[in-house]
N, C-alpha and C positions, 0 to 999 in steps of 0.2 A: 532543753525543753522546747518541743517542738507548738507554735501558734494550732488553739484549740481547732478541730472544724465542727461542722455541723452536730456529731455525737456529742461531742463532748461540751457543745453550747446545751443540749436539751440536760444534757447529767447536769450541767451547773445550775439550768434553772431550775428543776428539780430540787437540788441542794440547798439553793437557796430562795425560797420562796416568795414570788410577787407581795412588794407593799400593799395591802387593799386600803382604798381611801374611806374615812370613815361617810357614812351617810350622814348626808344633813352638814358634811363640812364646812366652814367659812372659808376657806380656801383650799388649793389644793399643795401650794408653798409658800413660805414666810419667805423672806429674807432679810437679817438683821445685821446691819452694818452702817459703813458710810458712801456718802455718794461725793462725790468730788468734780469738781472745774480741772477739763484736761488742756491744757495747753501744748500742743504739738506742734514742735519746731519743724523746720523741713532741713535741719542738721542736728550732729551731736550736741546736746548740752552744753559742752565743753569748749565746744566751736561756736557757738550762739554770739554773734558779734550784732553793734549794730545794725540796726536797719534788716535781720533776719528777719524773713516770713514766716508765720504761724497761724494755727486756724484752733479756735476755740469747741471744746465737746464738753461731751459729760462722759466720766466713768466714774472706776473705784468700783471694788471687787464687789460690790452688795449689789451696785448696778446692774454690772455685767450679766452677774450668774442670775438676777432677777429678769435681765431682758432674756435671758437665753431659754429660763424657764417660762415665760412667756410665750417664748416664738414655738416653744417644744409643747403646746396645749394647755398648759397649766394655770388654773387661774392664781394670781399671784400676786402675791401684796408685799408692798416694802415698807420695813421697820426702822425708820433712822429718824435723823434731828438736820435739819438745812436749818441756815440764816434769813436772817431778815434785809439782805443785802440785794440789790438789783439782782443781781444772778438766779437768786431761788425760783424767779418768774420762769426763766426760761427751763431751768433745769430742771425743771416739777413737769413741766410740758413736754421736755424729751422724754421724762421717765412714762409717763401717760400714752405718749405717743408711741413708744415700746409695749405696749397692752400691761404694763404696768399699773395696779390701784395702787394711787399715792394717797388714798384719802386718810388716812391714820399716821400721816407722818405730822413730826413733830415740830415744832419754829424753836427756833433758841436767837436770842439777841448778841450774836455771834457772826465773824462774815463762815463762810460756804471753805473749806479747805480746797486749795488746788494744788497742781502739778504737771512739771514742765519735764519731758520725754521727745527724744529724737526717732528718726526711721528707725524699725527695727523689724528683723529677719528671721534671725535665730534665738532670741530669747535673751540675749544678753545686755541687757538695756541698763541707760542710767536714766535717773528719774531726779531733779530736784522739786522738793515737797513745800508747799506750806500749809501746816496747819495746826500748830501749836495752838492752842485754845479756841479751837473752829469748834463750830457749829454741831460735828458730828461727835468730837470728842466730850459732848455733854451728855451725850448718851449715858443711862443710868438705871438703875434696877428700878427706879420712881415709873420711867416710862416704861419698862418692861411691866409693871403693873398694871400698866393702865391700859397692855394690849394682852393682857392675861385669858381674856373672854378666847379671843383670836387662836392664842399661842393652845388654848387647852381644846379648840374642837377644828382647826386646823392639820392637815392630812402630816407636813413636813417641814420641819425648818433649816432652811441653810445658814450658816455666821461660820465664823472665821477666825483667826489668830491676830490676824490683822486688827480686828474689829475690838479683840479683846487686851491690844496695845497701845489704847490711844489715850488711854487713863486708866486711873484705878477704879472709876464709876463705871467706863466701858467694859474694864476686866469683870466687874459684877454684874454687869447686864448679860454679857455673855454668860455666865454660869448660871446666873439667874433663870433666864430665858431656856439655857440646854436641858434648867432640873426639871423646869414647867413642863416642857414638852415630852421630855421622860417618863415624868413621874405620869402624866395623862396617855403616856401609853401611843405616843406620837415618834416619829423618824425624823431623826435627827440627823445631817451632814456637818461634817469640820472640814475647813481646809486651814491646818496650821501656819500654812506662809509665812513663815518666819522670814521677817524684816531688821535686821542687827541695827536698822538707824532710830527704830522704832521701840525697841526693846534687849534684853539680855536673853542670853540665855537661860540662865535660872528660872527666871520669871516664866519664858517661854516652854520650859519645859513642865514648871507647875501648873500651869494655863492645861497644856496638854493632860498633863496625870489627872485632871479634874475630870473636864470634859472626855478626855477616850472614851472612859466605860459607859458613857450616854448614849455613845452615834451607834448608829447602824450605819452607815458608811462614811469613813476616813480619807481624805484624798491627799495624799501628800507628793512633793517635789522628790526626786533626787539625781545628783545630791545635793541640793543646797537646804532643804527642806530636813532629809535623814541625815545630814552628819550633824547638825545644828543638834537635832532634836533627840535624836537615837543611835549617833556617834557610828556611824556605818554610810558608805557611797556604793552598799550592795541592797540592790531594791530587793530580793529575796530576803536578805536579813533585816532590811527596815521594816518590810510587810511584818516580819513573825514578831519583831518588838512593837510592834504598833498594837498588834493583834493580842501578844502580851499585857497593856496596857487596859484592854480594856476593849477595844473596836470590834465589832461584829462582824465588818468587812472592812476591806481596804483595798483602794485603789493607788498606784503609786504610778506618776509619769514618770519616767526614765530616758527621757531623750527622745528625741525626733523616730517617730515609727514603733515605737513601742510602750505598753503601759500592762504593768504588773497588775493583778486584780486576786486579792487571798479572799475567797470569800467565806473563810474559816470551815471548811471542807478539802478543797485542793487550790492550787497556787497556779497561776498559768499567763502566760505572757498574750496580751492581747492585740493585735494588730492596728495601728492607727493609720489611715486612709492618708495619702500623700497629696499634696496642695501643689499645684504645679506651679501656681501664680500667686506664691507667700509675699507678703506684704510688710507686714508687724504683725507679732506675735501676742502684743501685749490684751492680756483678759482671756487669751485662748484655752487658761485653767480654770479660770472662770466661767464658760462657756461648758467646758467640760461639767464642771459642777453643778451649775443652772440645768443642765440639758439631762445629765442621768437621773438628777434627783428629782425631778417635772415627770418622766417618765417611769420612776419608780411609784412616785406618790399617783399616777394614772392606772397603775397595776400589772407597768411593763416587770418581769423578771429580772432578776441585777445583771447575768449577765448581757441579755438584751436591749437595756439602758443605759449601761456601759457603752455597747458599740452603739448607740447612738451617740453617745457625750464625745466617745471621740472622733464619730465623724463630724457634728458641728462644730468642734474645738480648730480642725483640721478646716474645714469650711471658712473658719472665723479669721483666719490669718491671713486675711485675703483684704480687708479692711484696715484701715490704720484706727489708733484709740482701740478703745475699750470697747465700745460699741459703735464701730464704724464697718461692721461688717457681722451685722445677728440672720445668723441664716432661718429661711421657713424651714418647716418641719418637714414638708414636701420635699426639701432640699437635703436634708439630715440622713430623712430615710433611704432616699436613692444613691447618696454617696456609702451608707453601711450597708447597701441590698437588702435590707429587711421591709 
């Protein structure tokens, strides 16, 4: 399967037709998850001795893809629960300072969840977590209610697998939050990221069977993401069970240079822009996701929002953290040439 050009970029948008944002929107993307304290060693986890150096951020996948959607035009608001622990000061300021609106986030009398990660290049990172009864994992269908106004005249919402593993109140806010946006006739993204420290598989795949049939685009790993979820390391057969499941589109990474996109019409291998000067990779699906779905909810065409997402994702590897490297939009477009 030969990478699309030009024709076959206009049959795709054709096929599948630009998100229009509604008029009079409150935003133009949600995004519902957690945010986290990133701790970055300047070694492996594993190797972390004393007296190692480290430098303090903010990520976690709701961050990411809300700074990415940000930087991508989109006016963008995030949906989560921070502590009441020194940390929330600063981390509410990086989110803001990201053109993030934090003003609908939630306080919980909980600390801020963090997580301690080394350099990383090609994706294969080890992360130690903490956040057993943090801040984000109180997230709850209570406060998905209470941003309901939001959720039903807002253009798109991003959340995630992740999001809907951190409890059994998170798993209901995520389904809660996907029906709302559904049912109002709103665009919906998943990225299942399945996390095995996080959750099962079973669960993981019922979380999926709920949510698919809601999204308009599906973004998933493989293979860590398809064998977990849809027992295949073949991105062609993950896309058609995904798409099976319920997904209107789907986007699948598949390694360094390449990203599968069914967008329930034809199937076709998409080109991902090379990074000369990678860095850490970590959030760079993240990125991807903020950045297509910013652009779909602006009224770019999927496949044209797509090769945006993944040249800012390819962009974003050039930074360490999560958001230690959110590129301008100016920057996005000239490495896709569009």
């Amino acid at each position: 399967m030969r990478p699309p050009g030009r024709a076959a970029d206009r049959a795709a948008d054709i096929a599948a037709p630009a998100l229009r944002g509604r008029p009079g929107a409150a935003y133009d993307v949600l995004v519902l998850g957690e945010v986290l304290v990133e701790i970055h060693a300047d070694t492996a986890p594993h190797a972390a001795a004393d007296g190692t150096t480290a430098r303090i951020s903010y990520s976690g996948d709701a961050l990411n893809a809300a700074a990415a959607a940000a930087a991508a035009g989109a006016r963008t608001a995030l949906l989560t629960v921070v502590g009441d622990d020194e940390l929330s000061v600063p981390l509410l300021e990086r989110a803001a300072g990201l053109g993030i609106d934090v003003s609908h986030v939630r306080r919980s009398p909980r600390p801020n969840g963090a997580y301690l990660l080394g350099a990383d290049t090609d994706g294969d990172r080890a992360f130690v977590y903490w956040r057993t009864a943090s801040a984000g994992s109180t997230l709850s269908p209570r406060h998905v209610e209470s941003w309901r106004e939001l959720l039903t005249t807002s253009t798109a919402l991003v959340t995630s697998g992740i999001t809907g593993a951190l409890s059994p109140g998170a798993r209901d806010a995520v389904l809660a939050a996907a029906e709302t946006v559904h049912a109002a006739g709103g665009h919906l993204t998943y990225d299942p990221n399945f996390r095995p420290r996080l959750t099962g598989r079973k669960e993981a795949r019922e979380l999926l069977a709920r949510v698919a049939p809601l999204t308009g685009l599906l973004k998933s790993s493989c293979p860590a993401d398809a064998l977990a979820l849809v027992d295949t390391d073949d991105p062609l057969l993950a896309a058609a069970r995904y798409r099976a499941l319920g997904a209107r589109a789907v986007a699948v990474t598949a390694g360094p240079g390449r990203l599968l996109l069914d967008d329930g019409v034809r199937t076709t291998y998409r080109p991902v822009p090379a990074n000369p000067d990678p860095v850490d990779a970590t959030g760079a699906g993240d990125c991807f996701t903020g950045t297509t779905t910013a652009r779909l909810a602006l009224g770019d065409p999927l496949a044209r929002a797509v090769a945006y997402g993944t040249a800012a994702a390819s962009l974003s590897v050039s930074g360490r953290g999560g958001t230690g490297r959110v590129p301008a939009f100016s920057e996005t477009a000239a490495l896709a040439g569009l």
